[in-house]
N, C-alpha and C positions, 0 to 999 in steps of 0.2 A: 079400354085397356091402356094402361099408359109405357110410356117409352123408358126403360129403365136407363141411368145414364152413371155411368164409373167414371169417379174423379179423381186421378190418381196425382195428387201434389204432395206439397212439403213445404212449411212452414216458412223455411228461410229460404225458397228459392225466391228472385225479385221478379222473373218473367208469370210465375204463379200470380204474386200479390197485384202484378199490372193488369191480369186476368181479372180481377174481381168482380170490375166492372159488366164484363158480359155473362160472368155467370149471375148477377142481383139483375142484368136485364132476360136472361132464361128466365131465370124465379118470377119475374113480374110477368113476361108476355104468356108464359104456359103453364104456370099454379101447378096443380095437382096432376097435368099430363105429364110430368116427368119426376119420376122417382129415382132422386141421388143415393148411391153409395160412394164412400170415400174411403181412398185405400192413401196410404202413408208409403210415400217411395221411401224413406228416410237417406236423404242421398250424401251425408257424411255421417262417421259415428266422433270422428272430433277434429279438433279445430287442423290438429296437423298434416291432415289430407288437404287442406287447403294451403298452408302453408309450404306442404312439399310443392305445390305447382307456382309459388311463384304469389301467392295472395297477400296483400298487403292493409292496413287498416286505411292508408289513404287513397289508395288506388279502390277499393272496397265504398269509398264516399262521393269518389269521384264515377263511380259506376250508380251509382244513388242519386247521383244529378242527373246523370245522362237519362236513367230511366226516367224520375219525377218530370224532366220538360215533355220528354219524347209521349207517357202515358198518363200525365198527372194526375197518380196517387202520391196521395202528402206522404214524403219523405225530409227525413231531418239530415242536413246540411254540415251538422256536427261532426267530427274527425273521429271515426269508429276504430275504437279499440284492437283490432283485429278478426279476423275471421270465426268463425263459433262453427262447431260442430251441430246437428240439426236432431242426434237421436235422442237425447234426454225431451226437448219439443215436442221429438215424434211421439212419442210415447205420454207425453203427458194428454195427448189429443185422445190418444187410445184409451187411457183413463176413464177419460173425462165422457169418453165414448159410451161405455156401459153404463152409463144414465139414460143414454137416448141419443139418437142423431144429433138433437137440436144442442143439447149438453157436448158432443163434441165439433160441432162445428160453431157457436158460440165460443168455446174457445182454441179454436182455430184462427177466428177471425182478431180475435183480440190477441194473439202472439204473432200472428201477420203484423196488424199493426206496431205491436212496441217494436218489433224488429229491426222495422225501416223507418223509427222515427224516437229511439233509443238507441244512442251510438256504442251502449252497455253493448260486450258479449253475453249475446242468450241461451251461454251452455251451461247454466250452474242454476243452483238455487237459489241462491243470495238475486237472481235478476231473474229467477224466472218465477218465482213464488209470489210475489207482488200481482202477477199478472193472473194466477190463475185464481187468487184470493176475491182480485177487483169483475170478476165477471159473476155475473149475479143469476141465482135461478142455479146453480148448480153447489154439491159438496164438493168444497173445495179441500177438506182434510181428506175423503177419500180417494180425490183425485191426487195429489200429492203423493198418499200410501200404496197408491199404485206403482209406483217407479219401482218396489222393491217384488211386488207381487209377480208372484209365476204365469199368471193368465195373460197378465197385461202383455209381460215381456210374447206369450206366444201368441196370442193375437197381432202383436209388434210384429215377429216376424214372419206370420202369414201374409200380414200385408205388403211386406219385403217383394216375397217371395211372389206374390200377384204382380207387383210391379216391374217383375226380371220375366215376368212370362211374356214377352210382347208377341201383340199381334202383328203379322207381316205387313202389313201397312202402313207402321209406324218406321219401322225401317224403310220401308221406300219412299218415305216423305224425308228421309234424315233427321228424324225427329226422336233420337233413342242415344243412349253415350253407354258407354260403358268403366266406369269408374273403380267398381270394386269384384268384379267378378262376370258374372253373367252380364248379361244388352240389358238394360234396364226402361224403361219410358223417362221422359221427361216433363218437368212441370210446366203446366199444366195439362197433361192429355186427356179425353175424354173417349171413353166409348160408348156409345149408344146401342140399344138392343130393343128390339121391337117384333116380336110374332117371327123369331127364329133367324131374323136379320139383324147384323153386326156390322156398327159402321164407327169407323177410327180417326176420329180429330187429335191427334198427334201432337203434341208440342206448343207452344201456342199457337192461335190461330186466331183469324178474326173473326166477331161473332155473326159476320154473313157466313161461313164455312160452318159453324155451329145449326146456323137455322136451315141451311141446305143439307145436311143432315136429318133433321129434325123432316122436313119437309118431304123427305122421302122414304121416313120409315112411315110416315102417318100423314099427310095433307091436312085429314080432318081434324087435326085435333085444334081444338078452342084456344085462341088467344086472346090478351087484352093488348091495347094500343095504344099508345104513347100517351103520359100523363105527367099532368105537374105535382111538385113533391104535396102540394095538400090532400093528394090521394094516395102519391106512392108511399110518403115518410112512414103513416099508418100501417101500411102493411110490412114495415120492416121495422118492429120497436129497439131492433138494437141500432139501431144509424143506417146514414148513408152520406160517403163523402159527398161531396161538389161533384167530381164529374162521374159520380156511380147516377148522382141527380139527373145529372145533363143528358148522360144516354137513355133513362126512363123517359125523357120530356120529347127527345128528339124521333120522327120516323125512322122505319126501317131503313138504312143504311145512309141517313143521313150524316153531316157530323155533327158530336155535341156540343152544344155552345153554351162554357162554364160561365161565364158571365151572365149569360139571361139565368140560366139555373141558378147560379149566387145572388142576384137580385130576388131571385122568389124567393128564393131563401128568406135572407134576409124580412122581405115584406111576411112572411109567416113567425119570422123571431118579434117581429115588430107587434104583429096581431098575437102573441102570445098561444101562437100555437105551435110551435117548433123552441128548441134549444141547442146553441153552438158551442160545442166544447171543440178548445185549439187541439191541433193534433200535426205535429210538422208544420210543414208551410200550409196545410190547407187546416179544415175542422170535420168534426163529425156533428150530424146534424141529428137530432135525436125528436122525435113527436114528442109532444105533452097531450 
């Protein structure tokens, strides 16, 4: 029986996108023992909820450095236009959702990426149509025509609505804000549920706090163990940065070290089994 696990993000938050990493090391260590749902906080509906606090386009870039050294996920360095409201995003995910998980988190992960590596505001069509076009394996016209459709918007705001329901545990981590109304979670929180048991990783976290969970709703459940990308790239055809690499190659709570993983790299681009496309300061590495 596997561990069901709620992942309640948002597209444009950057503590989500610096997560990514240990949720593609979830994906690898525990395959099929854990079954994701994603719920969509959508935590502005536009740019001037950010603007009323005080956000700025360079201050906005300057917070894009700090995270890119501190978790390095490739981030662009470029002076961003100003802040972007995140629900037209949210909702294109939700779209894109009624193909299939894989159709909306596919693109999920690729408006993750243009986000923080497009100094574009990602509230419009003119910048976000590009992005849902370029992700492959999904309709991309019915995704689009969903922005206007009735279902999409109410699935939208059930998912709203899941993510203002917090469990008390998030609040006493301090891991919850309240921005538009109700206590809301924060990106990325996770809850885990397993044979009647609820356990709440809150806000972000590190992915030791992730497998101490994991480890106490089920022990037994199957993992695999740290491998270099000519095994992991494979099981991830849509990419994996550099240090999404590093933490697959590295032991459990070791740290990862981007450089030996960018030399593999490398030595698999070389052997003509791997391919690097730039993406910010780093790339995304994709199997052949």
């Amino acid at each position: 029986m596997s561990i069901s696990v709620v992942h309640h993000t948002d597209p444009g938050c950057p503590w989500a996108y610096s997560a990514e990493p240990h949720l593609r090391a979830l994906e690898w260590r525990y395959g099929d023992g854990l079954e994701w749902r994603t719920v969509l906080i959508g935590l502005t509906e536009s740019a001037e909820q950010y603007v009323a606090r005080g956000y700025t386009g360079d201050q906005m870039t300057k917070w894009n450095i700090e995270f890119r050294d501190r978790f390095h996920m490739p981030y662009s360095s470029d002076l961003r236009e100003g802040p972007a409201g995140t629900g037209m995003a949210c909702r294109l995910v939700v779209s894109a959702r009624r193909q299939g998980y894989e159709a909306g988190e596919a693109l999920l992960r690729a408006l993750r990426f243009s986000w923080f590596t497009n100094p574009r505001r990602h509230d419009s069509l003119e910048v976000l149509e590009p992005v849902v076009r370029a992700v492959s394996g999904i309709d991309a016209d019915a995704v689009l025509a969903g922005l206007d459709d009735p279902e999409v918007e109410a699935l939208y705001q059930a998912d709203r609505a899941e993510a203002r329901s917090v469990a008390p545990p998030a609040s006493a981590q301090g891991k919850t804000a309240q921005t538009d109304g109700p206590e809301r979670y924060t990106a990325p929180s996770l809850v885990f549920e397993h044979d009647g048991r609820t356990l709440v990783a809150a806000g972000w976290q590190s992915l030791a706090a992730y497998d101490v969970c994991i480890a106490n709703l089920d022990p037994t459940l199957t993992q695999r163990g740290p491998a270099g990308p000519d095994e992991t790239l494979p099981a991830f055809p849509r990419g994996l940065v550099t240090c999404e690499v590093a933490l697959l190659m590295c032991a459990r709570n070791d740290d990862p070290n981007l450089a030996a993983a960018e030399q593999a790299l490398v030595d698999l681009v070389a052997a003509g089994k791997a391919r690097r496309v730039a993406l910010g300061n780093d790339a995304l590495w994709l199997p052949v």
